[in-house]
C-alpha positions in Angstrom: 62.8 55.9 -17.0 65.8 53.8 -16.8 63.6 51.7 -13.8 61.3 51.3 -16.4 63.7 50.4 -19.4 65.4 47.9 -17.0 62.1 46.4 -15.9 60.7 45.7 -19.1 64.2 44.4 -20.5 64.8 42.0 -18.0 61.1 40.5 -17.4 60.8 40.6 -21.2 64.2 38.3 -21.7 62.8 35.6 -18.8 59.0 35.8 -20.0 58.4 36.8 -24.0 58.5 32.8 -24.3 55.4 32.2 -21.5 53.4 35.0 -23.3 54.1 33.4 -26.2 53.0 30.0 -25.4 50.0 31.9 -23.6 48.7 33.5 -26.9 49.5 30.5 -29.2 47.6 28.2 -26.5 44.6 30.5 -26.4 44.4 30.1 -29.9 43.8 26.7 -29.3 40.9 27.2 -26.9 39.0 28.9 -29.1 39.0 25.5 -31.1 39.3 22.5 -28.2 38.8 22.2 -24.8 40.5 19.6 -21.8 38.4 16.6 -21.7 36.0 15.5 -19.8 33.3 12.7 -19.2 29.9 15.0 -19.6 26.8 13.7 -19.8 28.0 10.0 -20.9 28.7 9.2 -17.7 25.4 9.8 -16.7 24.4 7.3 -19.6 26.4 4.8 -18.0 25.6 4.4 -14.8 23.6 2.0 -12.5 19.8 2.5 -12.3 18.1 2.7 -9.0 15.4 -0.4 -9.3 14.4 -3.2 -6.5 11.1 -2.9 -4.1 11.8 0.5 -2.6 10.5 1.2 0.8 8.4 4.5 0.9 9.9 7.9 2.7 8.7 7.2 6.2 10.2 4.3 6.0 13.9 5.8 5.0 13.2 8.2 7.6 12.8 5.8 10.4 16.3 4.6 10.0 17.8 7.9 11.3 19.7 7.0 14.5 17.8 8.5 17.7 19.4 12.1 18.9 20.9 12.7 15.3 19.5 15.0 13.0 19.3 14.2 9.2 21.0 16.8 7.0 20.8 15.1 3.5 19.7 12.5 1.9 20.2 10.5 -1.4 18.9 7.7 -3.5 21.8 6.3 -5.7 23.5 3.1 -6.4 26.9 1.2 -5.4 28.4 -1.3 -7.0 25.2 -2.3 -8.9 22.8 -2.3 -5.9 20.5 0.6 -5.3 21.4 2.1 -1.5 19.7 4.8 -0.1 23.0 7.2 1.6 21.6 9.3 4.9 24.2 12.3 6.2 23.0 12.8 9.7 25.2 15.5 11.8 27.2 12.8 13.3 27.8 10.3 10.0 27.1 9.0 7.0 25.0 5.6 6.2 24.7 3.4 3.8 22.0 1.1 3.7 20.3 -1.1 0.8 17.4 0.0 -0.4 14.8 -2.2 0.2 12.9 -2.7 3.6 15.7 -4.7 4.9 18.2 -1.7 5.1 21.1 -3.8 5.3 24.5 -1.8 6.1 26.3 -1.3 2.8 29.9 -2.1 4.4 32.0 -2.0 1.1 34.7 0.2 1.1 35.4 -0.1 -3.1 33.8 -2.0 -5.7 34.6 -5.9 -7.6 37.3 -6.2 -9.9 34.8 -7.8 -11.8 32.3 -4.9 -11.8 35.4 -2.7 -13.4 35.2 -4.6 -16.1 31.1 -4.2 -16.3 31.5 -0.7 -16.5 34.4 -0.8 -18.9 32.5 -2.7 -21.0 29.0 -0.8 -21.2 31.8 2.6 -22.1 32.6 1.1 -25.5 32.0 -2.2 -27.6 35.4 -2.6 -29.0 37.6 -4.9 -26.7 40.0 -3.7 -24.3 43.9 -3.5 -24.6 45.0 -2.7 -21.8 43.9 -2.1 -18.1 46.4 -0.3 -15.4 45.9 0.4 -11.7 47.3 4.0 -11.1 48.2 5.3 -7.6 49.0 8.2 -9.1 47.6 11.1 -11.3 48.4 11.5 -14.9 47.9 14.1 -17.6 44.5 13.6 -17.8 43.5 13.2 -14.2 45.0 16.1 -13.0 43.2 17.3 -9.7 44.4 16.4 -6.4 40.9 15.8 -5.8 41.1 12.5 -7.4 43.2 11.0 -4.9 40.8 9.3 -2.6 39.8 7.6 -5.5 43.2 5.8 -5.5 43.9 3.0 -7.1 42.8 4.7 -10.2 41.9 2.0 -13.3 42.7 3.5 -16.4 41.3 1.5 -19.4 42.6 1.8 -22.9 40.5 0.3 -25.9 41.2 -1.1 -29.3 39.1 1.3 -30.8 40.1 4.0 -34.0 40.0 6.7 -31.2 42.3 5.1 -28.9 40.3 5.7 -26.1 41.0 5.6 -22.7 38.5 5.6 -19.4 39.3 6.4 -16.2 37.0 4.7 -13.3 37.2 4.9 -9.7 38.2 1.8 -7.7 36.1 3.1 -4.6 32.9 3.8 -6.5 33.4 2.5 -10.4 32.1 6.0 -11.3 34.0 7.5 -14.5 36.4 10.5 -13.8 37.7 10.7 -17.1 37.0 9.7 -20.6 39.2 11.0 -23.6 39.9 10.0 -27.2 43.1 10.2 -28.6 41.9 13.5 -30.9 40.3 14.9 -27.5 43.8 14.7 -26.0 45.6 16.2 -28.6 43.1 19.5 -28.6 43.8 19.5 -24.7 47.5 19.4 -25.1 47.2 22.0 -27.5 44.8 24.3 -25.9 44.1 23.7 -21.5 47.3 22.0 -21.2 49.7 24.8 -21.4 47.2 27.9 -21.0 46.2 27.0 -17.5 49.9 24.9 -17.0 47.7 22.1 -16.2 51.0 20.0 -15.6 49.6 16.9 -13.1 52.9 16.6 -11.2 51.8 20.7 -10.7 48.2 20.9 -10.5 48.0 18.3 -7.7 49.0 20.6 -5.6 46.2 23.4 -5.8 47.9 25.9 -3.9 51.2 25.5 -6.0 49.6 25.9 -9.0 47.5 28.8 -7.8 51.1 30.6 -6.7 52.4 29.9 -9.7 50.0 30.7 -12.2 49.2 34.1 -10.3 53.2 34.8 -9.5 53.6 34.4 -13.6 50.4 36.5 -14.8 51.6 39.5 -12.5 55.0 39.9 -13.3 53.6 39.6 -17.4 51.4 42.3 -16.5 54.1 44.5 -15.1 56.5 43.7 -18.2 54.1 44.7 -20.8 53.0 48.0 -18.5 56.8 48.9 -18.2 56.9 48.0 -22.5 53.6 50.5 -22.8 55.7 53.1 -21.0 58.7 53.2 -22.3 57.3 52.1 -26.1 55.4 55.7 -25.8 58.0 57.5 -24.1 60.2 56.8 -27.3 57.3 58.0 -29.6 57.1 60.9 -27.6 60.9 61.7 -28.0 60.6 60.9 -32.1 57.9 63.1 -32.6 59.4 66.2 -30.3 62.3 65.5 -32.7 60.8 64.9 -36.2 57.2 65.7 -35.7 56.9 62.4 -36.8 54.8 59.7 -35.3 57.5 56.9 -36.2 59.0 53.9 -34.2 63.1 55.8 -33.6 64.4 51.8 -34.5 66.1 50.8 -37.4 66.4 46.7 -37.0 63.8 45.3 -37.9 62.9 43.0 -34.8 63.2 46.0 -32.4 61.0 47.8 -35.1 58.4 45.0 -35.2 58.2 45.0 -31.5 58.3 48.4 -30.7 54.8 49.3 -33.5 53.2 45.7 -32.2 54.0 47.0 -28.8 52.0 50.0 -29.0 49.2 48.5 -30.8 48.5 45.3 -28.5 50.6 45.8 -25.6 47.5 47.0 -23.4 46.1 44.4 -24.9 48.9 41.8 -23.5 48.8 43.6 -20.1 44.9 43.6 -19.4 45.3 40.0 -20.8 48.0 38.6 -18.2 46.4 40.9 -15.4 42.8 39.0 -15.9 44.9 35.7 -15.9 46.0 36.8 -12.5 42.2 37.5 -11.4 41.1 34.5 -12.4 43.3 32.8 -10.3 42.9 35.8 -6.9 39.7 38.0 -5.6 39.7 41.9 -6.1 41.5 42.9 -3.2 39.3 45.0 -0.7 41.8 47.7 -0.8 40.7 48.3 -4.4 37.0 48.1 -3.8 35.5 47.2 -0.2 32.9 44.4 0.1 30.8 45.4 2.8 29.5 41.5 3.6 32.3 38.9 2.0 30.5 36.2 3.6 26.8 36.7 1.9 28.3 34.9 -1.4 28.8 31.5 0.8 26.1 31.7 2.5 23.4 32.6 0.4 24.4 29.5 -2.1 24.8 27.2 0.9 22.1 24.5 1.1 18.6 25.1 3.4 17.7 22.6 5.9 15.8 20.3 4.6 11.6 19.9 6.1 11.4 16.4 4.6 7.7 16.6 5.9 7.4 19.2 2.7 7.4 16.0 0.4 4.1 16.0 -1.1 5.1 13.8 -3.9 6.3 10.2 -3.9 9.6 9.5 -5.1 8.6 6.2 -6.1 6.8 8.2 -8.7 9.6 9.7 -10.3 11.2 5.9 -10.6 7.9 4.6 -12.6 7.2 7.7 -15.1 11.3 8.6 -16.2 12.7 6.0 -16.4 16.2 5.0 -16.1 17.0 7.4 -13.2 20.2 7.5 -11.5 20.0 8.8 -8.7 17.3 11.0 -6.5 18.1 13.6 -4.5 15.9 15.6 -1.3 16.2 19.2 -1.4 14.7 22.9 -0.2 14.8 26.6 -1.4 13.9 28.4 1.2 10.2 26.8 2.2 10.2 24.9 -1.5 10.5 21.4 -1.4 12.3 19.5 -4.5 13.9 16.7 -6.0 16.9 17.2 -7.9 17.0 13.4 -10.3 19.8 11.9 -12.4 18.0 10.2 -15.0 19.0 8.8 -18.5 20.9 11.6 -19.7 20.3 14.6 -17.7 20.2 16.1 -14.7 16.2 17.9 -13.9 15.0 19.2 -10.8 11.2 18.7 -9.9 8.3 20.3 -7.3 8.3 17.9 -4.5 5.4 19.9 -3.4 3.0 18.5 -5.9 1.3 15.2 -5.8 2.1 15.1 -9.5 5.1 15.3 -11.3 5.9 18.8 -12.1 9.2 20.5 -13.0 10.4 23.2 -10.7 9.6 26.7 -10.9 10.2 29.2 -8.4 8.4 32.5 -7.4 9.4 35.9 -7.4 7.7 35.9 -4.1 9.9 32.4 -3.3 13.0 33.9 -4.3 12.2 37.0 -2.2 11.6 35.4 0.9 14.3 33.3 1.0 16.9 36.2 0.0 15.7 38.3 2.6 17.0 35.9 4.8 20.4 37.2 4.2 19.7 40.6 3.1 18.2 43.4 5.1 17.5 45.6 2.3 14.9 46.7 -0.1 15.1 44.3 -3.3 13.7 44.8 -6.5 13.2 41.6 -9.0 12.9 41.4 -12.6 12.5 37.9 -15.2 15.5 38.2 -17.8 14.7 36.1 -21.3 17.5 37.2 -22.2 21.6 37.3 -21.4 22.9 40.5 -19.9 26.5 41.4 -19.4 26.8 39.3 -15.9 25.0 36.7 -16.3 26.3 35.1 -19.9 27.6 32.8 -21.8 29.5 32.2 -25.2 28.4 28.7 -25.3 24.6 29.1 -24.3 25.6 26.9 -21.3 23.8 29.4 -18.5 20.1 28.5 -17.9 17.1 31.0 -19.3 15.1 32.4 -18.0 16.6 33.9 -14.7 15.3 36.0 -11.5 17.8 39.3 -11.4 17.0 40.9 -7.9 18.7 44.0 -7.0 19.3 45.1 -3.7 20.0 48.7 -2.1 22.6 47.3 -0.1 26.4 48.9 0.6 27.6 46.3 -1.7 24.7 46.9 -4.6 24.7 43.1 -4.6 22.7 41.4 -7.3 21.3 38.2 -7.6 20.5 35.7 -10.4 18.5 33.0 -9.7 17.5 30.2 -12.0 13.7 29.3 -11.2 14.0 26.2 -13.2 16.9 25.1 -10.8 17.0 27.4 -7.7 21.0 27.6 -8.3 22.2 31.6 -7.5 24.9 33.7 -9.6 26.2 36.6 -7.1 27.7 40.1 -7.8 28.9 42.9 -5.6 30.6 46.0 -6.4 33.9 44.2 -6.2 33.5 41.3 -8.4 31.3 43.2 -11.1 34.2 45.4 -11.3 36.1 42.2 -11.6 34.1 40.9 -13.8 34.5 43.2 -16.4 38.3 42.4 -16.1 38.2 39.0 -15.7 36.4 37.2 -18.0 35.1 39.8 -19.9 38.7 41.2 -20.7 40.4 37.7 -21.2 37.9 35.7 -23.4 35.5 38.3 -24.5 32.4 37.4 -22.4 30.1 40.0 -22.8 26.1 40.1 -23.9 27.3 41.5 -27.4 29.9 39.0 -28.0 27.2 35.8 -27.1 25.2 37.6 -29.6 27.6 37.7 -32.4 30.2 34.4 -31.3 31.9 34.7 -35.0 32.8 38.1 -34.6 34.5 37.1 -31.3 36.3 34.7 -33.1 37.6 36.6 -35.5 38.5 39.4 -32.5 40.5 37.0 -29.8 42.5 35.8 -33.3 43.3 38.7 -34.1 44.7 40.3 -30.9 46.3 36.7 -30.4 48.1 37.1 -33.5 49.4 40.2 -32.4 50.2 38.4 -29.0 52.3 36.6 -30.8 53.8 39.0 -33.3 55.1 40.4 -30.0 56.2 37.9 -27.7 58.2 36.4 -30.9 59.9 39.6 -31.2 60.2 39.9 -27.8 61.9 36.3 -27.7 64.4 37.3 -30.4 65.4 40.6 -28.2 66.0 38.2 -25.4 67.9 36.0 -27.2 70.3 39.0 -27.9 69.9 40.5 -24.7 71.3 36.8 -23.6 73.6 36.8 -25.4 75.1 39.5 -25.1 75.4 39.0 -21.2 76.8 36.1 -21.9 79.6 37.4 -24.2 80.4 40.4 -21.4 81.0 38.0 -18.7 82.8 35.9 -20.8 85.0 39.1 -21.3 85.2 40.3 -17.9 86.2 36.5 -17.2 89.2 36.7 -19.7 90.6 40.1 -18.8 90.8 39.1 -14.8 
């Protein structure tokens, strides 16, 4: 017990202040989120126009011995290229039915300021060219967009847009109350600390290194917390915290009633940031998750239906896309503000829909098992949401597999959700544990509310209790060395 008592003493005096700043910050998310661009920067962006040549045409341009893997309608710089990704390279060309090389490596000064001025109609203040990331472009990611303009208007929200030197696309737009929630909220939840975050594998250490050693403090708490209740009742037959202060009192009662709570919190932390081990629960096929989502080869003699078409009847599109679901041809198109995906194998325009029998074949590819396929209209507890933001309805296929994996497929968009035993059972840890994400909890999202506040408010209860202990424990230390110091 005294490996416990120690455990939970120590860990308690060096962490009590992250749990705290963990609770308090997941208050916050409940309320704000970090910034990003969304669906404006779709609204903002170039449309493809000019006298496009037809697909036979495109295809014709694909060098001789290389095999086309992808291709893309989009623009650069203001001009509408077609971008082919052969298995040797990429091209750029113009498109038009000259195909001239697109050879630019960035975009115009000049255009910067186009965009800038098509994200807001108040003047700008200030413009600066960043080689490096900031608070708000955290991800190492960004880096090959380097220099980095960051624009800063004269507007009430004190906004500031971040665009891409290579490509003039926005990677970040944020007002000044927008930065505030995330500096309140993301910022210190996820330690989403740019001179930190840029380095991914860092962070992920970090993050994971911190949430584990939590999760031990508050186990070794639970234990000894119970063991003292134990100890009181053998003694008093009373079920009564043995403390007299009150901060050890507090911390001891708060302990009992959320510290599983705090535990299974920091412990789903960790998972979000690390797999299940195998060791817990084997996965029979760890590569079907990869491949299954990775994208088919592309038949671009499946095209039935003109992209030219999609140009004259949407409008304002962005950017057009060739793709394939197994045998299903279809475009996936940027246009005004949205992203749709439509049956390429239909001489009219038609959104997509898949099968059960299309979704069935093309899983089988992967799987050698007996499947079983049902429409959901609804959420269930794998496939949900607490912000609507997961497509309806879905394909869930079940296979007799070792790893009872299940599927969920989206016919409207051919994207796939996977789940073994493992991650089901990690799942229900992380992110069901950590922010509630159940099928009853998307049903009633005021109720969850009023749940995460509560147990956060204990959270904190606790980990302020716990940082006044530390403070004495601290100090204490201090005072003994001090002590020892004087009497040698």
């Amino acid at each position: 017990m005294k490996v416990w008592s120690g455990m939970h003493k120590w860990l308690g005096a060096l962490l009590a202040p992250m749990m705290f700043v963990w609770f308090l910050s997941g208050l916050g998310m409940l309320f704000f989120s970090f910034p990003k661009v969304g669906n404006q920067g779709i609204v903002h962006r170039d449309t493809i126009g000019g006298t496009l040549p037809s697909l036979r045409q495109i295809l014709d341009q694909v060098p001789e011995g290389e095999e086309l893997k992808n291709l893309q309608l989009t623009t650069f710089s203001g001009k509408s290229i077609i971008r082919l990704t052969t298995d040797q390279q990429t091209l750029q060309l113009v498109a038009d039915t000259s195909f001239t090389p697109v050879v630019e490596s960035s975009v115009s000064y000049s255009y910067i300021l186009e965009q800038a001025r098509r994200w807001s109609t108040y003047p700008i203040k200030e413009i600066k060219e960043m080689n490096r990331l900031d608070t708000w472009t955290p991800y190492s990611s960004l880096k090959e967009h380097f220099p980095i303009y960051r624009i800063k208007y004269s507007d009430p929200q004190n906004s500031y847009l971040y665009l891409s030197s290579r490509t003039g696309e926005a990677l970040q737009y944020c007002t000044k109350e927008e930065r505030i929630g995330g500096a309140l909220s993301t910022i210190p939840h996820m330690l989403y600390f740019w001179q930190l975050r840029q380095n991914r594998d860092l962070w992920l250490a970090i993050v994971s290194i911190l949430s584990g050693l939590c999760a031990i403090m508050c186990l070794a708490g639970i234990v000894v917390g119970i063991r003292y209740y134990w100890i009181t009742w053998r003694k008093r037959r009373r079920l009564q915290s043995p403390y007299r202060k009150r901060s050890y009192r507090l911390h001891h009662i708060f302990g009992i009633l959320f510290g599983f709570f705090s535990m299974m919190f920091a412990l789903s932390g960790l998972l979000s940031m690390q797999e299940l081990p195998d060791w817990i629960v084997k996965q029979h096929n760890p590569k079907l998750k990869s491949a299954v989502r990775k994208r088919d080869k592309v038949d671009f003699s499946g095209f039935s239906l003109d992209y030219r078409e999609l140009l004259k009847q949407l409008g304002e599109v962005k950017e057009i896309e060739f793709e394939q679901f197994g045998t299903k041809t279809f475009y996936t198109v940027t246009y005004r503000d949205t992203v749709a995906k439509f049956d390429a194998t239909s001489t009219s325009i038609q959104p997509l829909y898949l099968t059960k029998d299309e979704v069935l074949g093309r899983l089988s590819r992967f799987v050698d098992a007996p499947m079983s396929v049902e429409l959901l209209e609804a959420y269930d507890n794998y496939y949900v949401s607490n912000i609507e933001s997961e497509t309806l309805p879905v394909y869930k296929v079940i296979c007799n597999d070792p790893d009872k994996s299940h599927f969920y497929v989206t016919p409207t968009e051919g994207n796939i959700r996977y789940f073994n035993t493992n991650n089901r059972i990690k799942k229900w840890i992380y992110p069901a544990f950590h922010s509630l994400r159940i099928k009853y909890f998307a049903g009633h999202p005021m109720f969850r509310k009023v749940l995460i506040t509560s147990l956060c408010i204990g959270g904190l209860v606790l980990s302020v209790t716990g940082m006044v202990l530390g403070f004495h424990f601290w100090t204490r230390l201090i005072r003994k060395s001090r002590l020892k110091q004087k009497s040698e």
